[in-house]
C-alpha positions in Angstrom: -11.0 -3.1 0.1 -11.4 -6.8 1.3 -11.7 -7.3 5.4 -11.5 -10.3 6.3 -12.1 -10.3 10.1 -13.5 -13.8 10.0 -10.3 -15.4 10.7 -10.7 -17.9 7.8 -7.8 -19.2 6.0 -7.5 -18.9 2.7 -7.1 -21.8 -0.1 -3.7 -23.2 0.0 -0.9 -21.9 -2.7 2.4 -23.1 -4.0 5.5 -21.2 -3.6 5.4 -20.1 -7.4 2.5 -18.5 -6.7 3.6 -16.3 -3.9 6.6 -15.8 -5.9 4.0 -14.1 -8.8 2.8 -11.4 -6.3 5.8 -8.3 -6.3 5.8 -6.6 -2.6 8.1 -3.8 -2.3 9.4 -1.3 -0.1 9.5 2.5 -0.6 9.2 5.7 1.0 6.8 8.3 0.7 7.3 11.7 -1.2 4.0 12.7 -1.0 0.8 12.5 0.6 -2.4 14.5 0.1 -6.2 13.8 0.8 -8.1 12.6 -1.9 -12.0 14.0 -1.1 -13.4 12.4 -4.2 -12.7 8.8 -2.9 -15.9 6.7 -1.6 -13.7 5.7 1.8 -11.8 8.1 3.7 -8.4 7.6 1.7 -5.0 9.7 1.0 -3.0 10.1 -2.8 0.3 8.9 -2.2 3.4 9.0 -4.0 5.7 5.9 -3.1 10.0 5.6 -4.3 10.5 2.4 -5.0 13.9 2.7 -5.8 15.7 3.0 -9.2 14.3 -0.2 -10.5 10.4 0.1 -9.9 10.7 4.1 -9.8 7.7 6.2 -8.2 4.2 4.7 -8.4 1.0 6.4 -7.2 -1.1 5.2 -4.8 -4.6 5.4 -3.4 -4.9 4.4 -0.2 -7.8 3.8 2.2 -5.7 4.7 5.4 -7.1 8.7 6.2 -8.8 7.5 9.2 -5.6 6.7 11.1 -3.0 8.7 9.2 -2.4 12.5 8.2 -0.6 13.2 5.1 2.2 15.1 6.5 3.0 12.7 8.8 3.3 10.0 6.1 6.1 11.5 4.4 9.7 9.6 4.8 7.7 6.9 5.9 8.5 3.5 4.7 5.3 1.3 3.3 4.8 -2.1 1.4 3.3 -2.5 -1.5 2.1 -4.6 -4.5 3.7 -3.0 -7.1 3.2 -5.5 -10.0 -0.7 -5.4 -10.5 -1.9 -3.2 -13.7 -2.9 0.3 -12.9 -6.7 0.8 -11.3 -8.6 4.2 -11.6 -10.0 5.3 -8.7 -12.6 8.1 -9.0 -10.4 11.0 -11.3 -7.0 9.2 -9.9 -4.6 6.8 -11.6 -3.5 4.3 -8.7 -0.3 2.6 -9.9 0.6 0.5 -6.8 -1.4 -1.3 -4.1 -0.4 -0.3 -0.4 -0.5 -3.2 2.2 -2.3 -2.9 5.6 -4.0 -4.4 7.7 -7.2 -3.6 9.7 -7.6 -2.7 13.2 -10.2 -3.3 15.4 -12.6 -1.0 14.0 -11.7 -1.5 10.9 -9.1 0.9 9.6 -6.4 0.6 8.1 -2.7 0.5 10.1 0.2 0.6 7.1 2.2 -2.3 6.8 6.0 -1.2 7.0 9.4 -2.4 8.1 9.9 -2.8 11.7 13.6 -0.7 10.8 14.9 1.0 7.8 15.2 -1.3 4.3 16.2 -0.1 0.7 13.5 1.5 -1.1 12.9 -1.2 -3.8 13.2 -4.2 -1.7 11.1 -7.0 -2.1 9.4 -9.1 0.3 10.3 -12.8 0.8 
């Protein structure tokens, strides 16, 4: 997990670039706790929509967010980076977020209701 509280700007990109990185929307089916994490962090499964499908997802957002409350719940996500294994867990997916001022993690999400499988633009 990368927090850059500095307020530093990072290197300048070109559109294509941007283009390169898939961020979707999708709603959570399920949430559950994931003890064996190093950071406090949930196992979520995300619904992309019938195009990306249902990726998995670790997520370093237990401090702020219980797993039941999480479900329905519309969240962005990377969804075009190669699979990373986390501890004994296959994370297919990379939730956005951004963090508060202690650090943890509030879920990026649509300010109103979206299409699971759009992408951001």
């Amino acid at each position: 997990m990368h927090k850059d509280m500095t307020g530093e700007i990072s290197p300048q990109i070109v559109f294509d670039d941007f283009l390169k990185v898939d961020i979707r929307v999708g709603t959570v089916v399920s949430a559950e706790p994931f003890p064996q994490a190093r950071k406090p962090s949930l196992k979520l499964v995300i619904d992309f929509g019938p195009v990306v499908g249902r990726r998995k997802s670790s997520a370093q957002i237990a401090a702020l967010y219980a797993p039941e409350a999480l479900i329905g719940k519309q969240v962005a996500a990377v969804v075009n980076f190669p699979p990373r294994q986390i501890g004994p867990f296959m994370s297919e997916c990379l939730t956005l977020g951004f963090p508060d001022a202690s650090g943890a993690v509030v879920l990026a999400q649509p300010s109103a209701p979206v299409p699971d499988g759009a992408r951001l633009f």
